[in-house]
C-alpha positions as CSV (number, residue, x, y, z in Angstrom):
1,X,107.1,-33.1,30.6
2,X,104.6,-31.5,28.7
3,X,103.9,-34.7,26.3
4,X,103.6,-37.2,29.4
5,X,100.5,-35.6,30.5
6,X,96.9,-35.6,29.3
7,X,94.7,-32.7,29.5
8,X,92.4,-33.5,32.3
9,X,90.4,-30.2,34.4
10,X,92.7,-27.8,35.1
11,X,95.5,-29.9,35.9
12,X,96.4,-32.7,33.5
13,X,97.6,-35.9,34.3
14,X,100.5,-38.2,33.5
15,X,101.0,-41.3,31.5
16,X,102.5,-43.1,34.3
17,X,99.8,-42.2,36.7
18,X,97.5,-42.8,34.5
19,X,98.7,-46.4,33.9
20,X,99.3,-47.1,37.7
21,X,95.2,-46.2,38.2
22,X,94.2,-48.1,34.9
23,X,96.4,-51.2,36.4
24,X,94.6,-50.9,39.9
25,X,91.6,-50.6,37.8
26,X,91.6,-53.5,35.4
27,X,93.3,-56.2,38.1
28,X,90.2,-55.0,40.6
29,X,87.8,-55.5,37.6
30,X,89.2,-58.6,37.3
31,X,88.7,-59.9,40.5
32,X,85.1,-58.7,40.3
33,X,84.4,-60.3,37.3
34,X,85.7,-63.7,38.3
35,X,83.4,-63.3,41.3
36,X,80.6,-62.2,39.5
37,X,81.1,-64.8,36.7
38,X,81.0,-67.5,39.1
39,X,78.1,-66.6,41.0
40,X,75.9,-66.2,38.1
41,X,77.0,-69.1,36.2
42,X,76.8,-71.7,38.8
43,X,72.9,-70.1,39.3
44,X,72.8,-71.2,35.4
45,X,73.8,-74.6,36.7
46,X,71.2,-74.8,39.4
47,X,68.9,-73.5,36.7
48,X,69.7,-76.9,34.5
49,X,70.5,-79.1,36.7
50,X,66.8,-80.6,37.5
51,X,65.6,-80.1,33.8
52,X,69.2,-81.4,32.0
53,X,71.8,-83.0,34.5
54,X,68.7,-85.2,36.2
55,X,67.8,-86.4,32.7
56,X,71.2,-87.9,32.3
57,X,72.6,-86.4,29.4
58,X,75.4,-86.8,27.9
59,X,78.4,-84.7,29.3
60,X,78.7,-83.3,25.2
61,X,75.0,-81.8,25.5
62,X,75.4,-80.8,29.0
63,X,78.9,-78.9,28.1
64,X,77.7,-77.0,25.1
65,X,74.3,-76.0,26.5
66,X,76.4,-74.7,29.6
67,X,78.4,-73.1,26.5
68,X,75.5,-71.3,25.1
69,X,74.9,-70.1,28.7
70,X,78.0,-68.2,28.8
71,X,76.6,-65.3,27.0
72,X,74.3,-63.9,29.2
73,X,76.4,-64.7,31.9
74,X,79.3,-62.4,30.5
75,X,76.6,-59.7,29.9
76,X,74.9,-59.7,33.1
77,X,78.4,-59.9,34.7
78,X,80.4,-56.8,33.2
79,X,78.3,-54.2,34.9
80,X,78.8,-55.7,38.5
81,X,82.2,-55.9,37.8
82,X,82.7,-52.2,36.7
83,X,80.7,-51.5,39.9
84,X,83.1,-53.8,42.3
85,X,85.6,-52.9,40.7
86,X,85.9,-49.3,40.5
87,X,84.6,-49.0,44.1
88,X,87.6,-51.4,45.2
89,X,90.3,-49.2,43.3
90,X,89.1,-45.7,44.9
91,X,88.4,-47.0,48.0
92,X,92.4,-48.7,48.1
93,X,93.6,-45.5,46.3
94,X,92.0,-43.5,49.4
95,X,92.7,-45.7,52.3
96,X,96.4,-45.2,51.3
97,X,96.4,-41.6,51.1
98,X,97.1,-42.0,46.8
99,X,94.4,-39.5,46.6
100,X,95.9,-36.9,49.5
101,X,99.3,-37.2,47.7
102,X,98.0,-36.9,43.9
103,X,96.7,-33.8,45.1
104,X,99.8,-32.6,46.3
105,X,101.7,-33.3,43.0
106,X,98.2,-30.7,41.4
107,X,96.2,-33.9,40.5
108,X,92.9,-33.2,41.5
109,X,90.6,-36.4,42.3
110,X,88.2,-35.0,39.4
111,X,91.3,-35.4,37.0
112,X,91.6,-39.2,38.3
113,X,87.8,-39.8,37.3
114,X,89.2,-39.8,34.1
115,X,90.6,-43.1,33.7
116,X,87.6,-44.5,36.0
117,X,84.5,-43.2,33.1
118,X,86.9,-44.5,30.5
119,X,87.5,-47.9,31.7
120,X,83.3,-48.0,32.8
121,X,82.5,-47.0,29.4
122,X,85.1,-49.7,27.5
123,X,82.9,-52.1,30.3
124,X,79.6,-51.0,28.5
125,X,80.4,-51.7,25.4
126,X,81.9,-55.2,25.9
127,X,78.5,-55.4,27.5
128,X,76.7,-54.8,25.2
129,X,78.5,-56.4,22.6
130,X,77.6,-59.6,24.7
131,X,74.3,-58.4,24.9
132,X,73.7,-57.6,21.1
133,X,75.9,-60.4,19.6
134,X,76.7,-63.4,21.5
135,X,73.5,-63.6,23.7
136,X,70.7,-64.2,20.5
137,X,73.1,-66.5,19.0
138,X,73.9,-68.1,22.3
139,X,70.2,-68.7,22.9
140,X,69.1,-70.0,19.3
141,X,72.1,-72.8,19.6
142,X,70.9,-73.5,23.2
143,X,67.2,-74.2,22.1
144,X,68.5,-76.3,18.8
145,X,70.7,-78.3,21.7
146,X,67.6,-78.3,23.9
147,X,65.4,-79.4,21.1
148,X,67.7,-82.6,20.6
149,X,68.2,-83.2,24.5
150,X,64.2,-83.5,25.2
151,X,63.6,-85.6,22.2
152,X,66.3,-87.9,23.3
153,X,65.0,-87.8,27.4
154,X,61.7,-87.8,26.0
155,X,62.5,-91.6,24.6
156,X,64.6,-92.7,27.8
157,X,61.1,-92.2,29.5
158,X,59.0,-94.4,27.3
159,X,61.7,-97.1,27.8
160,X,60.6,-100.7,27.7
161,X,58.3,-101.8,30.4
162,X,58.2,-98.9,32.0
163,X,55.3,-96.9,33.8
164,X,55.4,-93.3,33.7
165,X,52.8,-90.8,34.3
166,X,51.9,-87.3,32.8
167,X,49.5,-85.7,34.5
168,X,46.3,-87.2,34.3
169,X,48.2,-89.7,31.7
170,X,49.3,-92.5,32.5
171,X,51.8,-94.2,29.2
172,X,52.6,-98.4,30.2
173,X,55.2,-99.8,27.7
174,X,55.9,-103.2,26.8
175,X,58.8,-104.7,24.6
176,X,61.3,-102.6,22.4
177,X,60.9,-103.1,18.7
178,X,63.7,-101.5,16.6
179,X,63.5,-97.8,17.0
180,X,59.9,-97.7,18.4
181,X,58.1,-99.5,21.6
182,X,55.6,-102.3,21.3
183,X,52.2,-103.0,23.5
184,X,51.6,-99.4,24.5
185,X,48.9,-98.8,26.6
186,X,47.8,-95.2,27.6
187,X,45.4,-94.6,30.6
188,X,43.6,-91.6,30.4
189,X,40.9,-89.6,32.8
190,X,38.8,-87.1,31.7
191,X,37.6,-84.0,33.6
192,X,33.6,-85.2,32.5
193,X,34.6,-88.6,35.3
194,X,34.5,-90.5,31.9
195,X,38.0,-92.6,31.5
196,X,39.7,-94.2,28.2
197,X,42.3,-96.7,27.5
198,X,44.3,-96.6,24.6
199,X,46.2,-99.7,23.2
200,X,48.6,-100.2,20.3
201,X,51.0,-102.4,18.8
202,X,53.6,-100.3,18.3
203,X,54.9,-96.7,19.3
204,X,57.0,-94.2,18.3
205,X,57.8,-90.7,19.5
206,X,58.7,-87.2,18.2
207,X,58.2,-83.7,19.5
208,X,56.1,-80.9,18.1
209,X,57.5,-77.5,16.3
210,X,58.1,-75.5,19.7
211,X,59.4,-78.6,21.4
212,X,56.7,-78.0,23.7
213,X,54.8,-81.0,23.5
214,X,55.6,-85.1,22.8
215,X,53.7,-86.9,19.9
216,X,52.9,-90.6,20.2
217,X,52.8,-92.1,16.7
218,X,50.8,-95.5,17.1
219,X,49.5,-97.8,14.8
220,X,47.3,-100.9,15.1
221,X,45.1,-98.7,17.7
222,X,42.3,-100.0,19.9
223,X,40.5,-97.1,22.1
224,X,37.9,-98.4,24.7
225,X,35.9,-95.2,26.6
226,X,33.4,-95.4,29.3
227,X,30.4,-93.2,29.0
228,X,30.5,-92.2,32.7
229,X,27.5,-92.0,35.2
230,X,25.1,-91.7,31.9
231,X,24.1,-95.3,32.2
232,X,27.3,-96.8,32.0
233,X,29.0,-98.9,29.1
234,X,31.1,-98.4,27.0
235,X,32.2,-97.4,23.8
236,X,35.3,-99.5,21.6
237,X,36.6,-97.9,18.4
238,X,40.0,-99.1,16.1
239,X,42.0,-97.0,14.2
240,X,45.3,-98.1,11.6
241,X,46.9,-95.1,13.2
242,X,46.7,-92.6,16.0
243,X,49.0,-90.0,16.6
244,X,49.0,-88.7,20.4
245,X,49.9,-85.2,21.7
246,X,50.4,-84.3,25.0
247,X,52.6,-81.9,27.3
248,X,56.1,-82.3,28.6
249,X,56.5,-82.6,32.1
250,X,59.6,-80.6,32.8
251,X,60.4,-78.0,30.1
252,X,62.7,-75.1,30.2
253,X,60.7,-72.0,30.3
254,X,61.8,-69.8,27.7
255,X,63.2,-71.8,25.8
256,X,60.3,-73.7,24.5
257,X,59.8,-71.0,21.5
258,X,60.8,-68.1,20.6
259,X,61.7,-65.1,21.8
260,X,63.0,-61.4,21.8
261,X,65.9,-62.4,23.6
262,X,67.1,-64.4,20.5
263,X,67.0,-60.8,18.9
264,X,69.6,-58.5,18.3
265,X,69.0,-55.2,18.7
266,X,68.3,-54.3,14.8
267,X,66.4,-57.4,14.8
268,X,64.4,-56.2,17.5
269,X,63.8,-52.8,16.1
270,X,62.7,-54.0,13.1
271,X,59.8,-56.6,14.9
272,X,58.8,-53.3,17.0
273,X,58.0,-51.2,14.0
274,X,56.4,-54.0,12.7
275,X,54.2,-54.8,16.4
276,X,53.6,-51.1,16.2
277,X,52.2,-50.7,12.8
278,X,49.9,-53.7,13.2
279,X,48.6,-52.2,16.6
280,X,48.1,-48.9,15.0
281,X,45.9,-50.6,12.2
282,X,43.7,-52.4,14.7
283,X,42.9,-49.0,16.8
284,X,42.2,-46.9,13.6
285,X,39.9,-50.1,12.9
286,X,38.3,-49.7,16.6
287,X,38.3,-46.1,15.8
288,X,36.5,-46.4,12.7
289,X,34.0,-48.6,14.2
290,X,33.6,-46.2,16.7
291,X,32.9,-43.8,14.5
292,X,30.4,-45.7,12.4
293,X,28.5,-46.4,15.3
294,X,28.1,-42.5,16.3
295,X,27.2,-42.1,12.9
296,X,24.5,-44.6,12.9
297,X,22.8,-43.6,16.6
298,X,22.7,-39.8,15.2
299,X,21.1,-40.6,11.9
300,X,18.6,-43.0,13.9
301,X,18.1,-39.7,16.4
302,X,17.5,-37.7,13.4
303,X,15.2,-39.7,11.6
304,X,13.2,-40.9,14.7
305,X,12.9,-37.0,16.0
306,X,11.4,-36.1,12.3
307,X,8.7,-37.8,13.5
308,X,6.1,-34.8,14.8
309,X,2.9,-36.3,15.2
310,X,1.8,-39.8,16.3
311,X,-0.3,-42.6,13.9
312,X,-2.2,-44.9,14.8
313,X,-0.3,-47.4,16.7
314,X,1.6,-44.3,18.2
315,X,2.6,-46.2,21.2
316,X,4.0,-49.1,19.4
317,X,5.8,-47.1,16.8
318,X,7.4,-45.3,20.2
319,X,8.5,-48.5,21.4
320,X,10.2,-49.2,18.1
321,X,11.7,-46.0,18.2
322,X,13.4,-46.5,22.1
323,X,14.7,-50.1,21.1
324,X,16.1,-48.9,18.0
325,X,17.8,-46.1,20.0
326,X,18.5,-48.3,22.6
327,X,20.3,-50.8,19.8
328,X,22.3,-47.5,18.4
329,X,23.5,-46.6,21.7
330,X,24.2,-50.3,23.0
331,X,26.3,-50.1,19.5
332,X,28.6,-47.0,20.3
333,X,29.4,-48.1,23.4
334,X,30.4,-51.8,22.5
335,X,32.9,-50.1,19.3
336,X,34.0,-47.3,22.2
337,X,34.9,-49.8,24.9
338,X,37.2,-51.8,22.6
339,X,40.8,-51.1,22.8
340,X,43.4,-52.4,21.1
341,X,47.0,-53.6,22.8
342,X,49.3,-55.9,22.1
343,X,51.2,-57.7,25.3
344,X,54.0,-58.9,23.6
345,X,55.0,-55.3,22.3
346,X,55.4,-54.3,25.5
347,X,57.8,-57.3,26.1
348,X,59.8,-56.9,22.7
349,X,60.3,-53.0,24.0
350,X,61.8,-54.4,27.4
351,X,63.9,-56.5,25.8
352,X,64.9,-54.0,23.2
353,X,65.4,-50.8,26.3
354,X,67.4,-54.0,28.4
355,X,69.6,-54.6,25.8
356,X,71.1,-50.7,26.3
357,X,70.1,-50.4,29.7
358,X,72.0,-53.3,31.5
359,X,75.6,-52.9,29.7
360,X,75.2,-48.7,30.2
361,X,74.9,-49.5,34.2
362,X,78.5,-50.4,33.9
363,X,79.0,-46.1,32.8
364,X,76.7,-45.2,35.4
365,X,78.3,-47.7,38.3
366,X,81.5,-45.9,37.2
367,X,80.1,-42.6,38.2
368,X,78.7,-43.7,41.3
369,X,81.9,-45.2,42.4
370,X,84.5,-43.0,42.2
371,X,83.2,-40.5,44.6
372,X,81.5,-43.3,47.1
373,X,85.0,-44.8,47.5
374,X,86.7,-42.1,48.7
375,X,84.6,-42.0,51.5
376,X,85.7,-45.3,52.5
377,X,89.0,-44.5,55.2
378,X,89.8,-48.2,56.4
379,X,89.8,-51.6,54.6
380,X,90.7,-50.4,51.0
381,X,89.3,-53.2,48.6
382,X,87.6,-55.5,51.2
383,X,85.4,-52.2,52.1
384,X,84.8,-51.4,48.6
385,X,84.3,-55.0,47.3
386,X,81.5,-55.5,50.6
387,X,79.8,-51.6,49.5
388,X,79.7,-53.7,45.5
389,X,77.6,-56.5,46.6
390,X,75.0,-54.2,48.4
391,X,74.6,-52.1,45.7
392,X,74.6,-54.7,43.4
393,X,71.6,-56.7,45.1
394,X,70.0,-53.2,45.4
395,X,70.2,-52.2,41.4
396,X,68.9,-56.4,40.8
397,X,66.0,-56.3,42.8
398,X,65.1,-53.0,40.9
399,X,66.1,-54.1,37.6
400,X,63.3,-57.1,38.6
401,X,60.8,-54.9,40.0
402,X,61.0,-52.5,37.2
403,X,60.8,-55.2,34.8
404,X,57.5,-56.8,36.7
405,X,55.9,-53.4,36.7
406,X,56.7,-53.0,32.6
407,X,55.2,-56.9,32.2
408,X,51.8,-56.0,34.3
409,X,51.0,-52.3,34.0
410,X,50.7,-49.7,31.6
411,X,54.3,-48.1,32.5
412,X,56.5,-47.4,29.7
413,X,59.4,-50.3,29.2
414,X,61.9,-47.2,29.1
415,X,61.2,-45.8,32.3
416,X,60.7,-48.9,33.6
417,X,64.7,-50.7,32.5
418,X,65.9,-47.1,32.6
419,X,64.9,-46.0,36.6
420,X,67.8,-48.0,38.4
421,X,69.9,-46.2,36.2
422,X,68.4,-42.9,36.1
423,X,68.9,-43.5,40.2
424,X,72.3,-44.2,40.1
425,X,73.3,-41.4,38.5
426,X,71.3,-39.6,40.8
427,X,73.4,-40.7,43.7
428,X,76.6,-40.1,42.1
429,X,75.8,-36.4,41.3
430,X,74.0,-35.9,44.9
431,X,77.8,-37.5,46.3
432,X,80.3,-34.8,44.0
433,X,77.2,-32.0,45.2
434,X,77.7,-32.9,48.9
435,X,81.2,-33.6,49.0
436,X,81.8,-30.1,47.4
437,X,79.7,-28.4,49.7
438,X,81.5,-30.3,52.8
439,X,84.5,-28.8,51.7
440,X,86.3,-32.3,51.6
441,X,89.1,-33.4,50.0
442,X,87.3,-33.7,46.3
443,X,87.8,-29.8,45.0
């Protein structure tokens, strides 16, 4: 029987038992992730509904940006899942005295972790796998969709006769001409209390590079502007053509341009080095400046101290001498006061230190829930499913909070993706210390 057993502690452990556990393991996981899957993808669809499904789309559009969703729901599912699911399989395995009797047979629980880091590991990489290839491309085709779905809104709401209004815009069409609208008329206020009509014969419109904003192309243009409370009047001016900008009312936020998410994790490295090396070259700047400036006030200090005696006009030229210090100092402390930093490093580092972080909590929820589902005793996978929601909500609201402090402070984006972690595996060693010292079952 030697060759149906893998070395495992000091006892090793059989193919068939390790099967049965792996079985338990995977069809638990499964359930998890079904659960998990579901929950987080019909948030995407609460996410798109307003912005896409209220725009009436077309069902194509709607199912392939739903597609392109799928990504990050997969990656932000996995981990969960391992968590659920590993906590569901102990906690049965113990409920039904599995654990008591594998102990009997020499199989210690520490031998069945086994299987459980294996499995949370193979988790972690599909993860990140996810994480590092599906989710950028996911996300590019998503905005190229997105881009085509606004432009194609954007035009149902300058249909004919229609009155819509953007902000402090107000865009009146008339008649459909072909592809474009006739009779335009746009009502504008300014902050200044001054207000402008503009009027055209036809219309047409487009959107910007970032999809961020709608052009109005316009020809045959008439503007009339008041001048406000300066008098009153007003002023009229014609143009051939005019072309219009102004914002979208309902975009998508993030997907209106680009981003580190659509990076993969080489990609990412690369634009860090390259954020880092650009940084680095503005504080030796500041640094030079800096020095410069010192350089300067001590040169002034040595040439205005040579002076021994005072000429005529002593006072004055002491006057001269105090402003020009004055001017050296006021200098140094302008080029020491400036300090370099770049914002959106500190989000491409996030991204990058997420992109490892999230699918490795699927290794780590492994750890944790081995030993915390054997101290469930009634219930089996109800108990352990319930603990895996908890937990779950607890590691997302830190995952949120730590990535909110890495945004708005100074704290480094590794500790910050990497604490929820680092705390998890905390718990899971402080369980295997207490649980040894209790003298429990787990030897």
């Amino acid at each position: 029987m030697a060759s149906d057993k893998i070395a495992g502690g000091s006892h090793g452990i059989p193919l068939t038992v390790l099967r049965y556990i792996a079985g338990e393991f995977l069809l638990s996981l499964g359930i998890s992730f079904l659960f998990f899957f579901v929950v987080f993808f019909v948030n995407q669809i609460l996410l798109l509904a307003e912005d896409i499904l209220a725009k009436n789309a077309p069902l194509a559009q709607t199912l392939l940006l739903l597609l392109y969703s799928l990504p990050s729901v997969v990656a932000i599912a996995f981990p969960f899942s391992a968590l659920a699911g590993a906590l569901m399989t102990s906690a049965r395995l113990n409920s039904d005295n599995e654990i008591l009797a594998f102990s009997s047979l020499g199989i210690s629980p520490k031998t069945l972790y086994t299987p459980f880091l294996v499995l949370g590991l193979a988790v972690s990489l599909l993860s990140f796998a996810a994480n590092d290839y599906l989710l950028p491309r996911g996300a590019r085709s998503f905005k190229k969709v997105y881009a085509d779905l606004v432009q194609a809104s954007a035009s149902i709401e300058l249909a004919p006769f229609s009155v819509k209004r953007y902000k402090d815009l107000v865009v009146v069409t008339g008649e459909k001409k072909g592809e474009e609208i006739g009779n335009i008329l746009l009502f504008e206020a300014a902050k200044d209390s001054r207000q402008s009509f503009i009027s055209a014969a036809t219309a047409s419109l487009s959107l910007d590079d970032e999809n961020s904003a709608a052009l109005i192309s316009m020809t045959d243009v008439m503007e009339h502007r008041t001048k406000g409370e300066e008098g009153g009047g007003f002023v009229v001016s014609s143009a051939e053509t005019l072309l219009y900008r102004f914002t979208l009312r309902e975009p998508i936020i993030g997907y209106s341009s680009s981003g580190p998410y659509e990076l993969s994790t080489k990609e990412l490295s690369l634009a860090i080095e390259k954020k880092r090396g650009s940084l680095q070259r503005r504080i030796d700047d500041a640094q030079r400046q800096g020095s410069t400036a010192r350089s300067e006030l001590l040169s002034r200090y040595q040439r205005e101290s040579s002076i021994s005696a005072p000429r005529n006009g002593g006072d004055g030229n002491k006057k001269t001498s105090e402003s020009s210090l004055a001017r050296g100092l006021s200098s140094l402390d302008q080029a020491l006061s400036i300090r370099p930093k770049d914002r959106s490093l500190q989000l491409y580092e996030l991204e990058y230190n997420k992109k490892f972080a999230i699918p490795a909590a699927g290794f780590f929820f492994s750890l944790l829930a081995f030993p915390l589902g054997l101290g469930t005793k009634r219930s089996g996978r109800t108990a352990g499913f319930g603990v895996a929601l908890i937990l779950s909500t607890l590691y997302w609201g830190l995952l949120f909070a730590g990535q909110t402090l890495g945004l708005r402070s100074e704290i480094a984006p590794g500790l910050a993706m990497w604490a929820p972690n680092a705390l998890v595996l905390s718990m899971a060693a402080l369980l295997w210390f207490l649980r040894k010292r209790g003298n429990r079952r787990i030897v």
